[in-house]
C-alpha positions as CSV (number, residue, x, y, z in Angstrom):
1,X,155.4,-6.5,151.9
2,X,159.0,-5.8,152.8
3,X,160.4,-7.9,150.4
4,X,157.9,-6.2,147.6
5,X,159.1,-2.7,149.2
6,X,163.1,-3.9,149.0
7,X,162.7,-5.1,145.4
8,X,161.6,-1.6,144.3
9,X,164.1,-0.2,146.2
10,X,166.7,-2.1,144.6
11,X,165.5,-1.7,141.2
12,X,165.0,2.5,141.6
13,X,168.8,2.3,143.0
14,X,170.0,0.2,139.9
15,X,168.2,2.6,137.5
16,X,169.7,5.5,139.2
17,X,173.4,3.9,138.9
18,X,172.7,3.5,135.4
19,X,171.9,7.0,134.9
20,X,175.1,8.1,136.6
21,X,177.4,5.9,134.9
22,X,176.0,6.8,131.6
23,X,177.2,10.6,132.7
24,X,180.5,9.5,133.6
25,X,180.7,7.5,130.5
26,X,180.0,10.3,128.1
27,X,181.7,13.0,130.4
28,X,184.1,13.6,127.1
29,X,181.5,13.5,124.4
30,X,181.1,16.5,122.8
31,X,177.6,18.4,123.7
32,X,176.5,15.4,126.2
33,X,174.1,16.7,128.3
34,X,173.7,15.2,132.0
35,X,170.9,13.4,133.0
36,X,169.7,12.6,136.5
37,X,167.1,10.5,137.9
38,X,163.9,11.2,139.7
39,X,162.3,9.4,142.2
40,X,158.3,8.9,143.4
41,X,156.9,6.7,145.9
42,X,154.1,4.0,144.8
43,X,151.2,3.4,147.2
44,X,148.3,0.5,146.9
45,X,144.8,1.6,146.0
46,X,142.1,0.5,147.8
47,X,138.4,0.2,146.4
48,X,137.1,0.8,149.5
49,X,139.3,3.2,150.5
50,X,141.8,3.8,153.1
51,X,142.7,6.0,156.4
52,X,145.2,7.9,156.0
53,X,146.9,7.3,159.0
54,X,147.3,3.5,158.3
55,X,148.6,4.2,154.8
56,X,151.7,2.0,154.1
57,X,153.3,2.5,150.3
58,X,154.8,-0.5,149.2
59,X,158.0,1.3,147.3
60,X,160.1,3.4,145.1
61,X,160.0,3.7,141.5
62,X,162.3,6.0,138.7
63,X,159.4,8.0,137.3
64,X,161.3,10.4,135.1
65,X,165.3,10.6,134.0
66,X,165.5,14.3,133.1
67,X,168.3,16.0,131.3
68,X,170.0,19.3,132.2
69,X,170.2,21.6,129.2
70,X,172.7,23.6,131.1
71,X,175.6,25.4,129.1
72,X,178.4,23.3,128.7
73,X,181.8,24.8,128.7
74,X,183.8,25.8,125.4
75,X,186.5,24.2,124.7
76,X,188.9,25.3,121.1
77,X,189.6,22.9,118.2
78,X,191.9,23.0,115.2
79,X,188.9,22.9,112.6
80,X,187.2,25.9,111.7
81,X,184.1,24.0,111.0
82,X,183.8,23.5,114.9
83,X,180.8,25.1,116.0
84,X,179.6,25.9,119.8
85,X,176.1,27.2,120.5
86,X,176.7,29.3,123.5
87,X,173.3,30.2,124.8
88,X,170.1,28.1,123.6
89,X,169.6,26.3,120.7
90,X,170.3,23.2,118.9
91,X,171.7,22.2,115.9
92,X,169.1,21.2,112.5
93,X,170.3,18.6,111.0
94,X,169.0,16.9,107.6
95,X,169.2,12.7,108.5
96,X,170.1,10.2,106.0
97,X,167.0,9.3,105.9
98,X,165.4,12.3,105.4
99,X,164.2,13.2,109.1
100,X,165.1,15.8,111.2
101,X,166.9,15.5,114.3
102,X,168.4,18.4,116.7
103,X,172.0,18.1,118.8
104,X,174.5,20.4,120.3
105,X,177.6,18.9,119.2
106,X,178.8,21.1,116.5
107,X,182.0,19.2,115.2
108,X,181.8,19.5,111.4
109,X,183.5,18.7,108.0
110,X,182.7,19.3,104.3
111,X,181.7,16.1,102.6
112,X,182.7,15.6,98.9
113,X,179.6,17.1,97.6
114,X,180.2,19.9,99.3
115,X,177.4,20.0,102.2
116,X,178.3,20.3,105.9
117,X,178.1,17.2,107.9
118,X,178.6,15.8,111.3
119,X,180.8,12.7,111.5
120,X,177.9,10.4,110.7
121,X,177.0,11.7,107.7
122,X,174.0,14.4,109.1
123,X,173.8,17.8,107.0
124,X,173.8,21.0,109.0
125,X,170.7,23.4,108.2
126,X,171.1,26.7,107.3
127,X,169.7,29.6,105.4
128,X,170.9,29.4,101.8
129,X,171.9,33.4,99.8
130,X,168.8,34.6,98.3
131,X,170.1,37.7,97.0
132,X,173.4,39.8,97.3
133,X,173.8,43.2,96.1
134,X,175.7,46.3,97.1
135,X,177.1,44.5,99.8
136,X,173.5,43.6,101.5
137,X,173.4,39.6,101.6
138,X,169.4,38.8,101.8
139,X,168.8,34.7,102.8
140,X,166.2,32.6,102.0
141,X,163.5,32.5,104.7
142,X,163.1,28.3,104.5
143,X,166.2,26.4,105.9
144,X,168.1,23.6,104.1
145,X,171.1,21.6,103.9
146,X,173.9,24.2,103.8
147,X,176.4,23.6,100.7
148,X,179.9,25.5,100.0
149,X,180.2,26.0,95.8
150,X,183.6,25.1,95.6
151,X,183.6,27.2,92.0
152,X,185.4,30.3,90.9
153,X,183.2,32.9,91.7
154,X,183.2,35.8,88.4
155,X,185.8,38.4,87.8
156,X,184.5,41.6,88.1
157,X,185.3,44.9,86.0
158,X,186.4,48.1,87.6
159,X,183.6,50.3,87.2
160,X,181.1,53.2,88.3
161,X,181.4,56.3,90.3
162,X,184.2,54.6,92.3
163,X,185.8,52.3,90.2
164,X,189.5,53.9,91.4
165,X,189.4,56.1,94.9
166,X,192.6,57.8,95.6
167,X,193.6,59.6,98.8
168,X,196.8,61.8,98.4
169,X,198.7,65.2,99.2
170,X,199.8,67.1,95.9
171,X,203.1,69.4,97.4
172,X,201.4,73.4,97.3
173,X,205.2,74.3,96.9
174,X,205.5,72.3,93.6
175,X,205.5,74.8,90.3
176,X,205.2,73.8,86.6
177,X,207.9,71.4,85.3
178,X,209.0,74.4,82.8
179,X,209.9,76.4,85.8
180,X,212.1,74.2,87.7
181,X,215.7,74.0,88.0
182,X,217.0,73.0,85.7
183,X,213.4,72.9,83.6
184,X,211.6,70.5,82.4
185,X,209.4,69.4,79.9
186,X,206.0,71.5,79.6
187,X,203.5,71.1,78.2
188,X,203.5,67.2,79.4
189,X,204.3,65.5,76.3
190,X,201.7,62.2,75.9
191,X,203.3,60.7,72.8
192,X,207.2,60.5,74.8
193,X,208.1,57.3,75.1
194,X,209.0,57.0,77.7
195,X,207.4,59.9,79.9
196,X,209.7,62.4,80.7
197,X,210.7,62.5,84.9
198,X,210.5,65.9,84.4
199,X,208.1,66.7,82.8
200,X,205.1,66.3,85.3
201,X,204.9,66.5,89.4
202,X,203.9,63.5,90.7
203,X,202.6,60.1,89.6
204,X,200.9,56.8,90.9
205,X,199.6,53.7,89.4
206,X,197.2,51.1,90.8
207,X,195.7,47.6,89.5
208,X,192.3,47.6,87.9
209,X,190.4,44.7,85.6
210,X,187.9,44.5,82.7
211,X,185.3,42.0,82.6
212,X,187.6,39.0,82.0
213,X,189.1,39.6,85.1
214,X,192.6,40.6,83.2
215,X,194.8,43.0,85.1
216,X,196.6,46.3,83.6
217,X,198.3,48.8,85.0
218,X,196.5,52.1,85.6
219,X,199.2,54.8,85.8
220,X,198.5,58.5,87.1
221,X,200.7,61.6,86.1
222,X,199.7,64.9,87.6
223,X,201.2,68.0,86.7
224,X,200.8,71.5,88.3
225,X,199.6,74.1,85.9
226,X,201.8,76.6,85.1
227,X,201.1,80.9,86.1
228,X,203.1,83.5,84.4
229,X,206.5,82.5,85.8
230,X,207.8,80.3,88.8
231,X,207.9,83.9,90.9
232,X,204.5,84.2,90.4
233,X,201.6,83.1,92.3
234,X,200.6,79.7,91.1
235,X,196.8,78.7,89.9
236,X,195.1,76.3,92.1
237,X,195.2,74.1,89.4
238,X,196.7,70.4,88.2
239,X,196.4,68.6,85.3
240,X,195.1,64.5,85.9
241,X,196.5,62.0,82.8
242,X,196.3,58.2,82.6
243,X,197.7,55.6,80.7
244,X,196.7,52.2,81.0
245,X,199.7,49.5,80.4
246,X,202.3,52.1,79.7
247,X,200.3,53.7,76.3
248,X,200.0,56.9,75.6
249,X,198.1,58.7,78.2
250,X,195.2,60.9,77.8
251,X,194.1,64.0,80.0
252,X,191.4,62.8,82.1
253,X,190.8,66.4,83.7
254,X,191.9,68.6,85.7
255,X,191.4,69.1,89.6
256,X,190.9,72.6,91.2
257,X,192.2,73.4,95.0
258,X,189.8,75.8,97.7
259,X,192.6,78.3,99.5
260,X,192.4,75.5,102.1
261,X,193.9,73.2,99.8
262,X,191.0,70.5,99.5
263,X,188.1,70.6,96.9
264,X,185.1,72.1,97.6
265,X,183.2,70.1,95.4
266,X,183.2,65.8,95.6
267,X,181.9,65.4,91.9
268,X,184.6,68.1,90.4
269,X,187.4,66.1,91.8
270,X,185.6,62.7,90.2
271,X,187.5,62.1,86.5
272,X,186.3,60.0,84.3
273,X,188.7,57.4,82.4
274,X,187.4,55.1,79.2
275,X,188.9,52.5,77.2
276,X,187.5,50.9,74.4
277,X,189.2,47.9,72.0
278,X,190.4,46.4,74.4
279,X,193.2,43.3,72.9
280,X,191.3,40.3,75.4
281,X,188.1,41.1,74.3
282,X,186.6,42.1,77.6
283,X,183.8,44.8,77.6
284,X,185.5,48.4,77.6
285,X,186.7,49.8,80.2
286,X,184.5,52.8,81.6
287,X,185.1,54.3,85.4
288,X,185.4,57.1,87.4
289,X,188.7,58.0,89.4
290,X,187.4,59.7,92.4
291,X,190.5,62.0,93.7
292,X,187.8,64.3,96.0
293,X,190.4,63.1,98.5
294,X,193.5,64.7,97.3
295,X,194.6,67.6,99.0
296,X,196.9,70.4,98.2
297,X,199.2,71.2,101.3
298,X,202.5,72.6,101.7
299,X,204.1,69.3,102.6
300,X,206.1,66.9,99.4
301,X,203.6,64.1,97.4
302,X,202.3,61.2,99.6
303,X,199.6,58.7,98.8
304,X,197.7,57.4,102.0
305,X,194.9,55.5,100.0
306,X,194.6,53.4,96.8
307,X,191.3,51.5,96.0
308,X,189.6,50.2,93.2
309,X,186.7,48.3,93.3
310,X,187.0,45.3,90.4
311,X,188.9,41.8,91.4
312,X,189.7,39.2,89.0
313,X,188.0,35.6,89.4
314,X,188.9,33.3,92.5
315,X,188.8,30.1,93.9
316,X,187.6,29.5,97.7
317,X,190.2,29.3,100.2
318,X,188.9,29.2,103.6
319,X,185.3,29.4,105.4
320,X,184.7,31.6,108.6
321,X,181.7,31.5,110.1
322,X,180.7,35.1,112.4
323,X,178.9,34.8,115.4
324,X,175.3,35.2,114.0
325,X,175.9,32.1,111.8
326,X,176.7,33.7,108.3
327,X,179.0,31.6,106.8
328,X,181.2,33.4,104.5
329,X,184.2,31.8,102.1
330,X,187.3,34.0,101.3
331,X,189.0,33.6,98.4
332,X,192.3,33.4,96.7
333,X,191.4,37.0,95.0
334,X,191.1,38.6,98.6
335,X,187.2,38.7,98.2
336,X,184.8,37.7,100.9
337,X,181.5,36.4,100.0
338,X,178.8,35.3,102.8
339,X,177.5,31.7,101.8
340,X,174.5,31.0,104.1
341,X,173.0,31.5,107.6
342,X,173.2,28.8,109.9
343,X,169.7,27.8,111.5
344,X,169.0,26.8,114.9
345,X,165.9,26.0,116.9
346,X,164.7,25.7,120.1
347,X,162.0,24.3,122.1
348,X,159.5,24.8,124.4
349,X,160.2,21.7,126.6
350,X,163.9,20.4,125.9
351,X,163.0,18.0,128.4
352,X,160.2,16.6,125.6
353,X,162.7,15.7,123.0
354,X,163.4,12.2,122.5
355,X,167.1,11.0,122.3
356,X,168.4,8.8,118.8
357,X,171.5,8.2,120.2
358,X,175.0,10.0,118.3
359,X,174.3,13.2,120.1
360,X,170.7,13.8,118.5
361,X,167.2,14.4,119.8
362,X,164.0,14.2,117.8
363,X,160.8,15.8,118.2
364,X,158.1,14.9,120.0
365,X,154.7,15.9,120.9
366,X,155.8,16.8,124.3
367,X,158.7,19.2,123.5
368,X,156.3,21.2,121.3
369,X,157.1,22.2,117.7
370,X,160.7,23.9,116.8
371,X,161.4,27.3,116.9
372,X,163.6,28.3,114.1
373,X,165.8,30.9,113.7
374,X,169.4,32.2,113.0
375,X,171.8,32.9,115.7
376,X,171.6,35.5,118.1
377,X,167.8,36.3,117.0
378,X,165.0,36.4,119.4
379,X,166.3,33.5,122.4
380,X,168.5,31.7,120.4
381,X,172.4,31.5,121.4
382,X,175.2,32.8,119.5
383,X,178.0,30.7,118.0
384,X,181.6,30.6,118.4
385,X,183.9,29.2,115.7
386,X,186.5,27.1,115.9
387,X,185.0,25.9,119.4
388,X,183.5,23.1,120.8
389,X,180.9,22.6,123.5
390,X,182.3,20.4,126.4
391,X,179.8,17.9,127.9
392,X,177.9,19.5,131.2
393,X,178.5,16.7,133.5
394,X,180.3,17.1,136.7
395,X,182.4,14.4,137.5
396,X,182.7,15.1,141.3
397,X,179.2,15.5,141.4
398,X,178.8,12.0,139.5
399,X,181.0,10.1,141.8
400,X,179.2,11.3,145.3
401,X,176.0,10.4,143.5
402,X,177.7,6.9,142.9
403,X,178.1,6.6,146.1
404,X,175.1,7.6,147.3
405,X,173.5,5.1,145.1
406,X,175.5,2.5,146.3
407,X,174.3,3.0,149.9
408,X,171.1,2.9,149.2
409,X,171.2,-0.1,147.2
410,X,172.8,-1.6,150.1
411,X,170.4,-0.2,152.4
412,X,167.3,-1.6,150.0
413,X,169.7,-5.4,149.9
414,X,169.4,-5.4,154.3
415,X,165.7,-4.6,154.3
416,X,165.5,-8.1,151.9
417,X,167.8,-9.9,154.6
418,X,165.8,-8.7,157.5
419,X,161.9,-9.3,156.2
């Protein structure tokens, strides 16, 4: 029975080297997990039955090679598409063949129909844009084969409440332009050409866009109105005109000062500016100029802010993906737009899944049904971009176990020799 007991030993050793050299083998392979071995002795079964005491097993035998879903460490690439789970999760991916498989190596590329796909072709799932308005991105609840839309995304027309926001300091020193030394030009004269330098206080021009996406130069002239002579107090008070692409400006409104030199009230310091007939053909042009901001202190004209809220049309630049998965593209109009949600999902019994080779596990009935989510919900890891996840396996630790294997298949070899 020896030579049956040696056998198994010898065979349980082999399997076990296997195991290890299969670590060492893939100790570079990008989200390798480590597997090791486990051993059970066999015993004969009587009919009759058996004492205990005289109980003799005849062996060894591998009865399970488990894997150790340990975190792996992260390691920085020169593609942003690399993608590390740190935490728990793996991967969906979308087969060539239509199946779904799982895996933790997140190196990626864009393929030429646009999709996101591991080196052998595998799309990455993710969450595609259901909705996006007012800045809120809502995705679609069912994952799928994430795709970047390589197309100009729209121009969009200044408009609304805060088509232009300006943040400035009007000089409380300043008096009407007929009042200065030497004087200037009052009333401000719109049909100059040009506009007079002295004829208003301060001015300030900013970019803005119809519907086309066509730029033009929105100019701001304000001009501080005049009291009874430059010895007397002066109003509270400045006159707001624009001109759009050097014509003639119109008077948009005027803006009144608190004694604390700010405006008491947001919607009196919100102007409204129109254009209609507009040479490109774009919708007209209809916002608000929102100067609630401006203050009037004793200290010369400064702007500290200039915003307006329409862009013309761009093309897609560069992807970045946040933490939580979104994947968002910025393009060459300084926009940001999120594209989808990456998915990931986890499982009951990682030990269950069933490897395919290239990094990918299946499901089985023994790892129980997926759970799928985005990153950083519920269990589920987060993700770090531009990373990779190194494989777990210890090399130190693979070696001794070589040589522990080694002994005993040694050990297993003499028992042969001696029966």
């Amino acid at each position: 029975m020896a030579f049956q007991q040696g056998l198994s030993g010898l065979a349980s050793s082999s399997k076990a080297i296997d195991v290890t050299s299969n670590n060492i083998a893939n100790s570079s392979t990008v989200g390798f997990k480590a597997a090791s071995a486990q051993f059970a002795d066999v015993f004969a079964s009587a009919l009759s039955g058996a004492s205990t005491g005289l109980q003799v097993g005849i062996g060894g035998t591998v009865n399970a090679v488990r894997q150790a879903f340990t975190q792996g460490n992260l390691a920085t690439s020169n593609n942003p598409l690399d993608l590390a789970i740190n935490g728990n999760g793996f991967f969906r991916m979308e087969r060539t063949d239509g199946s779904i498989a799982y895996t933790r190596n997140g190196q990626f590329d864009i393929d030429r129909n646009g999709f996101i796909v591991s080196p052998i072709g595998d799309r990455l799932s993710g969450f595609p844009v259901a909705t996006q308005q007012g800045g809120v991105t809502i995705f679609a609840g069912q994952p799928s084969a994430l795709r970047i839309d390589n197309s100009n995304i729209p121009p969009r027309a200044t408009q609304g409440a805060t088509g232009v926001t300006i943040a400035a300091n009007l000089d409380s020193r300043d008096i009407n332009p007929q009042f200065m030394d030497p004087p200037g030009t009052s009333p401000f004269d719109p049909t100059a050409d040009p506009i007079p330098v002295n004829s208003y206080n301060a001015t300030t021009s900013l970019t803005v866009y119809d519907s086309l996406g066509n730029p033009f130069a929105l100019t701001l002239y304000f001009v501080r109105n005049p009291g009874a002579s430059a010895t007397d107090p002066q109003p509270r008070e400045w006159t707001v005109w624009a001109s759009l692409d050097g014509d003639e400006p119109t008077n948009v409104g005027e803006l009144e000062f608190n004694s604390n030199g700010t405006i008491d009230d947001p919607t009196t310091g919100r102007l409204n500016f129109a254009r209609a007939g507009l040479a490109s053909g774009a919708d007209d042009l209809d916002f608000d100029i929102d100067l609630s901001r401006v203050t009037q202190f004793g200290s010369a004209f400064a702007v500290t802010n200039l915003g307006q809220n329409g862009y013309t049309t761009g093309q897609i630049t560069g992807l970045v993906t946040t933490r939580d998965g979104i994947v968002q593209g910025r393009y060459s109009n300084g926009e940001t737009r999120d594209i989808g949600r990456i998915a990931l999902a986890n499982f009951t019994s990682p030990n269950g899944l069933i490897s395919l080779g290239n990094n990918l596990w299946a499901e089985s009935p023994e790892s129980g049904q997926p759970i799928v989510g985005a990153p950083g919900t519920g269990v589920l890891g987060v993700l770090s971009s531009g990373t990779v996840e190194e494989s777990n396996v210890d090399l130190t630790q693979e070696l001794v176990q070589l040589i522990i294997q080694q002994r005993n298949y040694q050990a297993n070899a003499q028992s042969i020799r001696t029966q």
